[in-house]
N, C-alpha and C positions, 0 to 999 in steps of 0.2 A: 611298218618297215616294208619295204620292197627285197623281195627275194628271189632267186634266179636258180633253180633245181636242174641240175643234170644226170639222168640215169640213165642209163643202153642197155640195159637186157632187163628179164622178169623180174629179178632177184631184187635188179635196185628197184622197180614201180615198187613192188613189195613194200619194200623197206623205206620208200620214197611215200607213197603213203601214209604209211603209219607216223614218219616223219613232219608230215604237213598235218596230219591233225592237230601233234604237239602244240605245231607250230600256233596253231589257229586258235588252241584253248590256250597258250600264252601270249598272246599277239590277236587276239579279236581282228582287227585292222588288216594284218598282215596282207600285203600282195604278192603273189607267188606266179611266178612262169617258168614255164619250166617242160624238159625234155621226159619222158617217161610213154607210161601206160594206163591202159583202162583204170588201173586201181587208182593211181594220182587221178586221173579226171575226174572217182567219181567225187574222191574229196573236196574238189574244188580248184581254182585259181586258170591257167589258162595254159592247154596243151600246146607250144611249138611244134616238136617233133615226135611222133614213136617210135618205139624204139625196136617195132619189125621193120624198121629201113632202116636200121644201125649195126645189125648183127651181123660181123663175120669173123668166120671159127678159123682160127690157126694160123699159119704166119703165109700159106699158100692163098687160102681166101682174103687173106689181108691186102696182100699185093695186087690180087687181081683185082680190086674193087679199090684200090688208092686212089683213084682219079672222086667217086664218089664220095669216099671219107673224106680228104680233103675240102672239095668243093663244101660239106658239111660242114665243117673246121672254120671257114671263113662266112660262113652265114650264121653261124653260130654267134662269133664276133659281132658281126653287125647288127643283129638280134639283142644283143646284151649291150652295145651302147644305145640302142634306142632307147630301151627299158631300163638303163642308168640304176642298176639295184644297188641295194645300201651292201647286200653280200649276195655273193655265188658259193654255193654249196654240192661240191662236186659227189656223188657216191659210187666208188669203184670205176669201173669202165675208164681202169689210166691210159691206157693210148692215145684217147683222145682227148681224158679230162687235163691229163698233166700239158697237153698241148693250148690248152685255156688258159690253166692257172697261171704259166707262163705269161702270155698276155694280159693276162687280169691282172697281174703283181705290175706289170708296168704302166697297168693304167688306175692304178693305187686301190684297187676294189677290195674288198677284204676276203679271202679265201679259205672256205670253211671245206674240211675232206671228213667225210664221213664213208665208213668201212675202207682202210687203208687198202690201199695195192698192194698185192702179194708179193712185195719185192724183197721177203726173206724166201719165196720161192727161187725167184730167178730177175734179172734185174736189179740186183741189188743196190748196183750203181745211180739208180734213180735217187737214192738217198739225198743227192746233194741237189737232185733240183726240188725236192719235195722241200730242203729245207729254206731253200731259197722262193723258194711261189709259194707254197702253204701255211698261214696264219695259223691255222689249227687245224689238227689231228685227230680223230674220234675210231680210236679200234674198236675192232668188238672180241678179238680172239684172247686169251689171258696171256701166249708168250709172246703178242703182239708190243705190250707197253715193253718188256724187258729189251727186245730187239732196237727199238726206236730210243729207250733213253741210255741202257748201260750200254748197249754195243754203240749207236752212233750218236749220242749229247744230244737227244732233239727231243722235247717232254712234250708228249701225249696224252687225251686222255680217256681211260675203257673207260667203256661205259655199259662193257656187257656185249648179250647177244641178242638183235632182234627178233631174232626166230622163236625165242620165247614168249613175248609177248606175241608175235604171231599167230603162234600155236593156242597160246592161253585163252584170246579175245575171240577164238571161233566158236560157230554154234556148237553144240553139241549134235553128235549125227545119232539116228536112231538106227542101230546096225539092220532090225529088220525091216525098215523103212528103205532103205538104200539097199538094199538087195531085190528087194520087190519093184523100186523106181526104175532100177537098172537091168530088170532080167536074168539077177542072179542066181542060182541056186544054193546051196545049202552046204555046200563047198568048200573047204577052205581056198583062201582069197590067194595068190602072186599075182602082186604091185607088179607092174612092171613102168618102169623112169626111166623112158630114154633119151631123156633133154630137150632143150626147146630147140634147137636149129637144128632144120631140117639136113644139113649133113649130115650131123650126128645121129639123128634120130633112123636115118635110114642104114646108117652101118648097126648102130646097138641090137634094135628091134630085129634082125633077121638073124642076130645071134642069140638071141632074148627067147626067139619062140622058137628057135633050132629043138628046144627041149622039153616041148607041151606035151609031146607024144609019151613021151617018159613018168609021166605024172597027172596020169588021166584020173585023181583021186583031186585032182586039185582044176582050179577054174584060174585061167590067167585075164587080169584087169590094166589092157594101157592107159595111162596117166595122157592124156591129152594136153599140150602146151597152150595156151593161150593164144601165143603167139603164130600158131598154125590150125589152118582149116581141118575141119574133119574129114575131107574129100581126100588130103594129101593120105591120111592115115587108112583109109577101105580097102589100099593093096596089102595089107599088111594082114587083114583077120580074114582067114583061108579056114577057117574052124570053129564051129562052135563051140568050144572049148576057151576061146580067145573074145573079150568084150573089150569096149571101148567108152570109155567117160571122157571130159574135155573141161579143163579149169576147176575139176572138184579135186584134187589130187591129196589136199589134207582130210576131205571125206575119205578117200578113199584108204589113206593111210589108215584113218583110225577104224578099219574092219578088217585092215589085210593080216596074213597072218606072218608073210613073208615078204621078200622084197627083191627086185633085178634094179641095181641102181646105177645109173650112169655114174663118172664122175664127177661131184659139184654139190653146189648147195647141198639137192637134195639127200646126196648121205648123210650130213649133219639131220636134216628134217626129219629124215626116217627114225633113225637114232632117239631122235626127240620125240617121236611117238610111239619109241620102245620095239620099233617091228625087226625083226631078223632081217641081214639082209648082205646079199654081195654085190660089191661095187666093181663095176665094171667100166674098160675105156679102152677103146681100139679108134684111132683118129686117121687122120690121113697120111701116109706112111712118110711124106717127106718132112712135113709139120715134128710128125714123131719123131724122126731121127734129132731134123736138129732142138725140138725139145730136150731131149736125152742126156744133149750134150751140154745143153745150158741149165736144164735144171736139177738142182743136187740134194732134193729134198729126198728122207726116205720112202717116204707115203703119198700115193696122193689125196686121200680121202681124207676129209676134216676131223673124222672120227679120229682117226688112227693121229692124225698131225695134233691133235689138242691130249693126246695119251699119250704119247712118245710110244706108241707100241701098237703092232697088229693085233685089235682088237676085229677089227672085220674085214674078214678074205679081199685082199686088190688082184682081179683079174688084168692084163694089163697086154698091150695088143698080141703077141703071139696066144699068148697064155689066154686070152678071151674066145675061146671054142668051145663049140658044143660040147667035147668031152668036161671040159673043167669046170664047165658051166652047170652040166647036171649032177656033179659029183660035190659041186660047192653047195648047190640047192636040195641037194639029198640029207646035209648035214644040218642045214636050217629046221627040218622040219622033225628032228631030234631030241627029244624033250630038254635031258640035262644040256646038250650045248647051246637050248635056245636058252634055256635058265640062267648059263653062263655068262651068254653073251646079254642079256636086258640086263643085268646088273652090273656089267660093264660102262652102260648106256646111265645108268644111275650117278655114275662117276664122271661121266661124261657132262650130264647137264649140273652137276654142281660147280665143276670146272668155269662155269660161262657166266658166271656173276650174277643170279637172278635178274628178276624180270625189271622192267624200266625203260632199254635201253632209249627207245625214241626220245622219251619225254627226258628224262639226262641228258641229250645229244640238244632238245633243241632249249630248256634251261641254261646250256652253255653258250650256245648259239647266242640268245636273248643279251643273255647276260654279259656278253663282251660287246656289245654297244653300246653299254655304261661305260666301259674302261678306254673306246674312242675317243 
Protein backbone atom coordinates (compact mmCIF):
# COMPACT_ATOMS: atom_id res chain seq x y z
CA UNK A 1 0.00 0.00 0.00
CA UNK A 2 1.07 3.65 -0.68
CA UNK A 3 1.12 5.97 2.17
CA UNK A 4 1.37 9.68 2.44
CA UNK A 5 2.70 10.95 6.21
CA UNK A 6 2.42 14.50 7.35
CA UNK A 7 4.21 15.79 10.45
CA UNK A 8 5.43 19.69 11.28
CA UNK A 9 7.36 19.66 14.25
CA UNK A 10 9.87 17.18 16.38
CA UNK A 11 7.20 15.67 18.28
CA UNK A 12 5.33 14.25 15.10
CA UNK A 13 9.05 12.91 13.23
CA UNK A 14 9.06 11.20 16.65
CA UNK A 15 6.10 9.67 16.66
CA UNK A 16 5.99 9.56 12.69
CA UNK A 17 8.79 7.16 13.06
CA UNK A 18 7.98 4.83 15.22
CA UNK A 19 4.74 4.97 13.16
CA UNK A 20 6.46 3.70 9.94
CA UNK A 21 8.19 1.06 11.51
CA UNK A 22 4.85 -0.43 12.36
CA UNK A 23 3.87 0.26 9.31
CA UNK A 24 6.84 -1.55 7.58
CA UNK A 25 6.64 -4.87 10.09
CA UNK A 26 2.97 -5.03 8.92
CA UNK A 27 3.15 -3.96 5.42
CA UNK A 28 6.82 -5.33 4.07
CA UNK A 29 5.70 -3.52 0.64
CA UNK A 30 4.57 -0.57 2.17
CA UNK A 31 5.45 2.92 0.20
CA UNK A 32 5.54 5.92 2.37
CA UNK A 33 6.09 9.72 1.48
CA UNK A 34 5.94 11.74 3.53
CA UNK A 35 6.57 15.27 5.30
CA UNK A 36 8.65 14.88 8.74
CA UNK A 37 12.27 14.62 10.15
CA UNK A 38 15.61 13.10 10.50
CA UNK A 39 13.93 10.18 12.51
CA UNK A 40 11.34 9.38 9.59
CA UNK A 41 14.23 9.42 7.13
CA UNK A 42 16.20 7.31 8.89
CA UNK A 43 13.34 4.58 8.87
CA UNK A 44 12.99 4.78 5.33
CA UNK A 45 10.46 5.75 2.53
CA UNK A 46 10.98 9.17 0.99
CA UNK A 47 11.42 12.71 2.60
CA UNK A 48 9.18 15.62 0.79
CA UNK A 49 9.50 18.37 3.23
CA UNK A 50 11.08 19.02 6.85
CA UNK A 51 9.59 20.15 9.10
CA UNK A 52 12.41 23.13 10.03
CA UNK A 53 10.50 25.02 7.12
CA UNK A 54 7.14 24.49 8.71
CA UNK A 55 7.54 25.75 12.05
CA UNK A 56 5.74 28.83 13.38
CA UNK A 57 5.00 29.67 16.86
CA UNK A 58 1.70 31.67 17.74
CA UNK A 59 -0.92 33.25 15.82
CA UNK A 60 1.59 36.54 15.31
CA UNK A 61 4.27 34.24 13.46
CA UNK A 62 1.47 32.50 11.76
CA UNK A 63 0.48 35.58 9.93
CA UNK A 64 3.48 36.83 9.04
CA UNK A 65 4.85 33.82 7.30
CA UNK A 66 0.93 32.99 5.59
CA UNK A 67 2.18 33.79 2.14
CA UNK A 68 4.89 30.67 2.77
CA UNK A 69 2.40 28.18 4.65
CA UNK A 70 0.02 28.62 1.98
CA UNK A 71 2.24 28.33 -0.99
CA UNK A 72 3.11 24.98 1.17
CA UNK A 73 -0.64 24.00 1.31
CA UNK A 74 -0.74 23.92 -2.39
CA UNK A 75 2.45 21.98 -3.14
CA UNK A 76 1.47 19.77 -0.63
CA UNK A 77 -1.80 18.96 -2.87
CA UNK A 78 0.02 18.45 -5.94
CA UNK A 79 2.48 16.23 -4.26
CA UNK A 80 -0.21 13.94 -3.02
CA UNK A 81 -1.98 13.68 -6.38
CA UNK A 82 1.11 12.61 -7.95
CA UNK A 83 1.80 10.03 -5.44
CA UNK A 84 -2.00 8.83 -5.74
CA UNK A 85 -1.67 7.04 -2.00
CA UNK A 86 -4.13 4.41 -0.98
CA UNK A 87 -4.33 6.81 2.56
CA UNK A 88 -2.89 10.14 4.01
CA UNK A 89 -2.21 10.01 7.51
CA UNK A 90 -2.15 13.26 8.97
CA UNK A 91 -0.24 13.63 12.84
CA UNK A 92 -1.10 16.78 14.71
CA UNK A 93 -0.02 19.91 13.08
CA UNK A 94 -3.96 20.84 12.33
CA UNK A 95 -3.72 24.11 10.83
CA UNK A 96 -2.43 22.85 8.13
CA UNK A 97 -3.37 19.12 8.28
CA UNK A 98 -7.15 19.81 8.66
CA UNK A 99 -6.50 22.04 5.48
CA UNK A 100 -5.52 18.65 3.44
CA UNK A 101 -7.86 16.57 4.94
CA UNK A 102 -10.46 18.82 3.51
CA UNK A 103 -9.24 18.38 0.12
CA UNK A 104 -8.32 14.81 0.52
CA UNK A 105 -12.07 13.96 1.54
CA UNK A 106 -13.06 15.55 -1.91
CA UNK A 107 -10.94 13.67 -3.70
CA UNK A 108 -12.23 10.36 -1.98
CA UNK A 109 -8.48 9.51 -0.40
CA UNK A 110 -9.06 7.87 2.98
CA UNK A 111 -8.03 10.16 5.98
CA UNK A 112 -6.38 8.53 8.72
CA UNK A 113 -5.60 11.36 12.04
CA UNK A 114 -3.21 10.25 14.31
CA UNK A 115 -2.64 12.29 17.78
CA UNK A 116 -5.82 14.39 17.56
CA UNK A 117 -5.87 18.38 17.59
CA UNK A 118 -6.15 19.80 20.85
CA UNK A 119 -9.54 21.12 20.14
CA UNK A 120 -10.73 20.46 23.69
CA UNK A 121 -8.06 23.06 24.18
CA UNK A 122 -9.39 25.72 22.06
CA UNK A 123 -10.92 25.37 18.70
CA UNK A 124 -13.40 23.24 19.53
CA UNK A 125 -15.45 24.10 16.67
CA UNK A 126 -13.13 22.27 14.42
CA UNK A 127 -15.33 19.40 15.54
CA UNK A 128 -17.38 19.48 12.69
CA UNK A 129 -14.96 19.64 10.04
CA UNK A 130 -12.84 16.66 11.70
CA UNK A 131 -16.08 14.85 11.30
CA UNK A 132 -16.62 15.58 8.05
CA UNK A 133 -12.73 15.19 6.42
CA UNK A 134 -11.52 12.46 8.84
CA UNK A 135 -12.21 8.56 8.31
CA UNK A 136 -10.48 7.92 11.61
CA UNK A 137 -9.33 9.18 14.68
CA UNK A 138 -6.42 7.71 16.74
CA UNK A 139 -5.88 9.67 20.35
CA UNK A 140 -3.39 9.02 22.45
CA UNK A 141 -4.74 11.03 25.75
CA UNK A 142 -7.48 8.82 27.97
CA UNK A 143 -10.19 12.03 28.38
CA UNK A 144 -9.47 12.32 24.57
CA UNK A 145 -12.04 9.21 23.61
CA UNK A 146 -14.77 10.57 26.19
CA UNK A 147 -14.53 14.27 24.45
CA UNK A 148 -14.87 13.07 20.88
CA UNK A 149 -17.66 10.14 21.45
CA UNK A 150 -19.90 11.24 24.59
CA UNK A 151 -19.69 15.02 24.28
CA UNK A 152 -19.71 15.08 20.20
CA UNK A 153 -21.13 11.34 18.64
CA UNK A 154 -17.92 10.86 16.70
CA UNK A 155 -16.05 7.27 17.75
CA UNK A 156 -12.48 7.21 18.05
CA UNK A 157 -9.91 5.11 18.79
CA UNK A 158 -7.00 5.27 21.98
CA UNK A 159 -4.70 3.75 21.46
CA UNK A 160 -2.39 4.99 24.25
CA UNK A 161 0.53 7.16 24.55
CA UNK A 162 3.55 7.08 22.11
CA UNK A 163 6.02 8.40 24.39
CA UNK A 164 5.98 5.29 26.15
CA UNK A 165 7.14 3.22 23.83
CA UNK A 166 9.41 6.05 22.95
CA UNK A 167 10.92 6.04 26.20
CA UNK A 168 10.79 2.17 26.51
CA UNK A 169 12.73 1.30 23.11
CA UNK A 170 15.82 3.62 24.11
CA UNK A 171 19.38 2.55 24.83
CA UNK A 172 20.01 2.46 28.22
CA UNK A 173 22.42 5.46 29.16
CA UNK A 174 25.40 4.76 31.32
CA UNK A 175 24.98 7.81 33.96
CA UNK A 176 28.90 7.75 34.25
CA UNK A 177 29.61 7.46 30.76
CA UNK A 178 27.50 10.47 29.82
CA UNK A 179 28.94 12.76 32.32
CA UNK A 180 32.48 11.99 31.29
CA UNK A 181 31.19 12.25 27.25
CA UNK A 182 29.82 15.57 28.06
CA UNK A 183 32.19 17.17 30.60
CA UNK A 184 30.12 16.80 33.51
CA UNK A 185 30.87 16.88 36.81
CA UNK A 186 29.60 15.15 39.72
CA UNK A 187 26.94 17.48 40.21
CA UNK A 188 23.56 17.04 40.42
CA UNK A 189 22.17 17.50 36.86
CA UNK A 190 19.09 20.75 35.74
CA UNK A 191 17.53 19.68 32.55
CA UNK A 192 16.88 22.71 31.16
CA UNK A 193 13.87 22.25 27.86
CA UNK A 194 13.39 25.11 26.24
CA UNK A 195 11.76 24.03 23.02
CA UNK A 196 12.43 23.69 19.59
CA UNK A 197 11.59 26.99 17.91
CA UNK A 198 13.91 29.39 18.15
CA UNK A 199 11.41 31.97 19.40
CA UNK A 200 10.71 30.20 22.20
CA UNK A 201 13.71 28.94 23.03
CA UNK A 202 15.30 32.43 23.16
CA UNK A 203 12.53 34.02 25.65
CA UNK A 204 12.51 30.43 28.01
CA UNK A 205 16.56 30.06 28.12
CA UNK A 206 17.27 33.70 29.58
CA UNK A 207 14.76 33.13 32.08
CA UNK A 208 15.87 29.44 32.53
CA UNK A 209 19.60 30.55 33.45
CA UNK A 210 18.38 33.95 35.24
CA UNK A 211 18.87 31.36 38.28
CA UNK A 212 22.26 29.35 37.99
CA UNK A 213 23.87 31.80 40.14
CA UNK A 214 21.59 30.76 42.92
CA UNK A 215 22.46 26.99 42.86
CA UNK A 216 26.11 26.82 42.38
CA UNK A 217 25.67 23.17 44.16
CA UNK A 218 23.99 22.15 41.03
CA UNK A 219 25.34 22.05 37.06
CA UNK A 220 22.66 23.31 34.46
CA UNK A 221 22.31 20.90 31.17
CA UNK A 222 20.53 22.70 27.77
CA UNK A 223 18.50 20.10 25.82
CA UNK A 224 19.52 21.11 22.31
CA UNK A 225 16.63 20.85 19.56
CA UNK A 226 17.30 18.96 16.66
CA UNK A 227 15.75 21.29 14.77
CA UNK A 228 18.45 23.99 15.61
CA UNK A 229 22.16 24.62 15.16
CA UNK A 230 24.42 24.65 18.02
CA UNK A 231 25.88 27.98 16.96
CA UNK A 232 22.10 29.54 17.53
CA UNK A 233 22.60 28.32 21.21
CA UNK A 234 26.74 29.64 22.25
CA UNK A 235 24.96 33.19 23.15
CA UNK A 236 23.41 31.53 25.72
CA UNK A 237 26.27 29.63 27.93
CA UNK A 238 28.02 32.69 29.57
CA UNK A 239 29.23 30.11 32.53
CA UNK A 240 30.66 27.31 33.20
CA UNK A 241 28.26 26.16 35.25
CA UNK A 242 25.89 25.93 32.13
CA UNK A 243 26.58 22.81 29.39
CA UNK A 244 25.11 22.07 26.16
CA UNK A 245 23.92 18.54 24.48
CA UNK A 246 22.03 18.54 21.19
CA UNK A 247 19.31 15.68 20.15
CA UNK A 248 20.30 13.56 23.38
CA UNK A 249 17.49 15.04 25.44
CA UNK A 250 16.04 11.57 26.73
CA UNK A 251 19.85 10.81 27.74
CA UNK A 252 19.92 13.38 29.33
CA UNK A 253 16.60 13.09 31.20
CA UNK A 254 17.51 9.94 32.50
CA UNK A 255 20.66 11.42 34.74
CA UNK A 256 19.04 14.67 35.42
CA UNK A 257 17.77 15.13 38.78
CA UNK A 258 15.64 18.05 38.01
CA UNK A 259 13.95 19.90 35.33
CA UNK A 260 13.15 23.85 33.69
CA UNK A 261 10.56 22.66 31.23
CA UNK A 262 9.02 24.56 28.60
CA UNK A 263 5.46 24.01 27.82
CA UNK A 264 4.73 20.78 25.48
CA UNK A 265 5.36 17.43 24.98
CA UNK A 266 8.27 17.57 26.97
CA UNK A 267 6.46 17.91 30.45
CA UNK A 268 4.60 14.69 29.70
CA UNK A 269 8.39 13.21 28.82
CA UNK A 270 10.02 14.33 31.89
CA UNK A 271 7.18 13.00 33.91
CA UNK A 272 7.78 9.91 32.18
CA UNK A 273 11.27 9.71 33.25
CA UNK A 274 10.25 10.49 36.80
CA UNK A 275 12.54 13.76 36.94
CA UNK A 276 11.05 16.70 39.07
CA UNK A 277 10.27 19.38 37.27
CA UNK A 278 8.63 23.10 36.62
CA UNK A 279 6.90 23.86 33.50
CA UNK A 280 7.32 27.09 32.26
CA UNK A 281 5.76 29.52 29.17
CA UNK A 282 6.17 32.98 28.59
CA UNK A 283 5.26 33.50 24.56
CA UNK A 284 4.76 36.55 22.62
CA UNK A 285 2.72 38.89 24.35
CA UNK A 286 0.02 39.56 21.61
CA UNK A 287 -0.21 35.69 20.77
CA UNK A 288 -0.67 35.38 24.66
CA UNK A 289 -3.29 37.73 25.05
CA UNK A 290 -5.45 36.42 22.52
CA UNK A 291 -4.65 32.91 23.61
CA UNK A 292 -6.12 33.72 26.99
CA UNK A 293 -9.08 34.56 25.70
CA UNK A 294 -9.73 31.56 23.56
CA UNK A 295 -8.29 29.10 25.40
CA UNK A 296 -10.28 27.87 28.67
CA UNK A 297 -8.41 25.00 29.76
CA UNK A 298 -7.19 24.83 33.38
CA UNK A 299 -3.49 23.70 32.97
CA UNK A 300 -1.46 23.81 30.39
CA UNK A 301 0.93 21.06 31.00
CA UNK A 302 -0.01 17.52 29.98
CA UNK A 303 0.85 16.32 33.30
CA UNK A 304 -1.49 18.29 35.15
CA UNK A 305 -4.36 18.26 31.99
CA UNK A 306 -4.30 14.07 32.22
CA UNK A 307 -4.70 14.47 36.44
CA UNK A 308 -7.37 17.09 36.54
CA UNK A 309 -5.02 18.73 39.19
CA UNK A 310 -1.74 20.65 39.73
CA UNK A 311 0.50 18.00 40.12
CA UNK A 312 3.45 20.21 38.70
CA UNK A 313 4.05 24.16 39.34
CA UNK A 314 2.84 26.11 35.71
CA UNK A 315 4.77 29.20 35.57
CA UNK A 316 2.95 31.16 33.06
CA UNK A 317 4.21 34.57 31.37
CA UNK A 318 4.09 37.19 34.22
CA UNK A 319 4.50 34.74 36.73
CA UNK A 320 7.77 33.00 34.64
CA UNK A 321 10.72 35.26 36.60
CA UNK A 322 13.52 34.92 38.08
CA UNK A 323 12.11 35.24 41.46
CA UNK A 324 9.34 32.23 40.96
CA UNK A 325 11.70 30.45 39.10
CA UNK A 326 14.29 29.96 41.82
CA UNK A 327 11.73 29.51 44.56
CA UNK A 328 9.94 26.67 42.36
CA UNK A 329 13.34 24.98 41.69
CA UNK A 330 14.48 25.36 45.26
CA UNK A 331 11.33 23.14 46.10
CA UNK A 332 12.42 20.40 43.53
CA UNK A 333 15.46 19.66 45.07
CA UNK A 334 13.49 18.68 48.53
CA UNK A 335 13.52 15.17 49.25
CA UNK A 336 9.73 14.59 50.50
CA UNK A 337 8.27 16.87 47.69
CA UNK A 338 10.36 15.19 45.16
CA UNK A 339 9.09 11.79 46.83
CA UNK A 340 5.60 13.36 46.42
CA UNK A 341 5.72 14.43 43.24
CA UNK A 342 7.44 10.99 41.29
CA UNK A 343 4.58 9.07 42.65
CA UNK A 344 2.32 11.51 41.29
CA UNK A 345 4.17 10.75 37.97
CA UNK A 346 3.34 6.90 38.70
CA UNK A 347 -0.32 7.78 38.35
CA UNK A 348 0.31 9.60 35.60
CA UNK A 349 1.74 6.86 33.31
CA UNK A 350 -0.84 4.31 34.34
CA UNK A 351 -3.34 6.78 33.14
CA UNK A 352 -1.85 6.49 29.43
CA UNK A 353 -2.90 2.86 28.45
CA UNK A 354 0.47 1.02 28.37
CA UNK A 355 2.75 0.59 25.77
CA UNK A 356 1.80 -0.24 21.98
CA UNK A 357 0.57 2.74 20.90
CA UNK A 358 2.33 2.89 17.19
CA UNK A 359 1.87 -0.77 16.37
CA UNK A 360 -2.14 -0.33 17.48
CA UNK A 361 -2.37 2.87 15.49
CA UNK A 362 -0.89 1.21 12.34
CA UNK A 363 -2.88 -2.48 12.93
CA UNK A 364 -5.91 -0.09 12.59
CA UNK A 365 -4.42 1.64 9.75
CA UNK A 366 -3.76 -1.99 7.97
CA UNK A 367 -6.78 -3.10 8.91
CA UNK A 368 -9.30 -0.78 7.42
CA UNK A 369 -8.36 -1.53 3.82
CA UNK A 370 -10.08 -4.88 4.37
CA UNK A 371 -13.36 -3.07 5.21
CA UNK A 372 -12.71 -0.77 1.70
Amino acid sequence: MKYYIIAGEASGDLHGANLMKSLYQLDPEADIRFWGGDLMQQVGGTLVKHYKSLAFMGFAEVIMNLKTILNNISFCKKDIEQFNPDAIIFIDYPGFNMRIAKWAKQKNIPTHYYISPQIWAWKEGRIKAIKRDVDHMYVILPFEKDFYEKKHHFPVHFVGHPLIDAIENRAIVDADAFRKEHQLDNRPIVALLPGSRKQEIEKMLSVMLSVIQDFPDHQFVIAGAPSQDKSFYEKFITSEQVHFITNKTYDLLSVASAALVTSGTATLETALFKVPEVVLYKGNEISYQIAKRVITLKYISLVNLIMDEMVVTELIQSDCNTKRVKQELAKLIDPTYRENLQNKYDLVEAKLGGKGASLKTAELIVKSFSKN
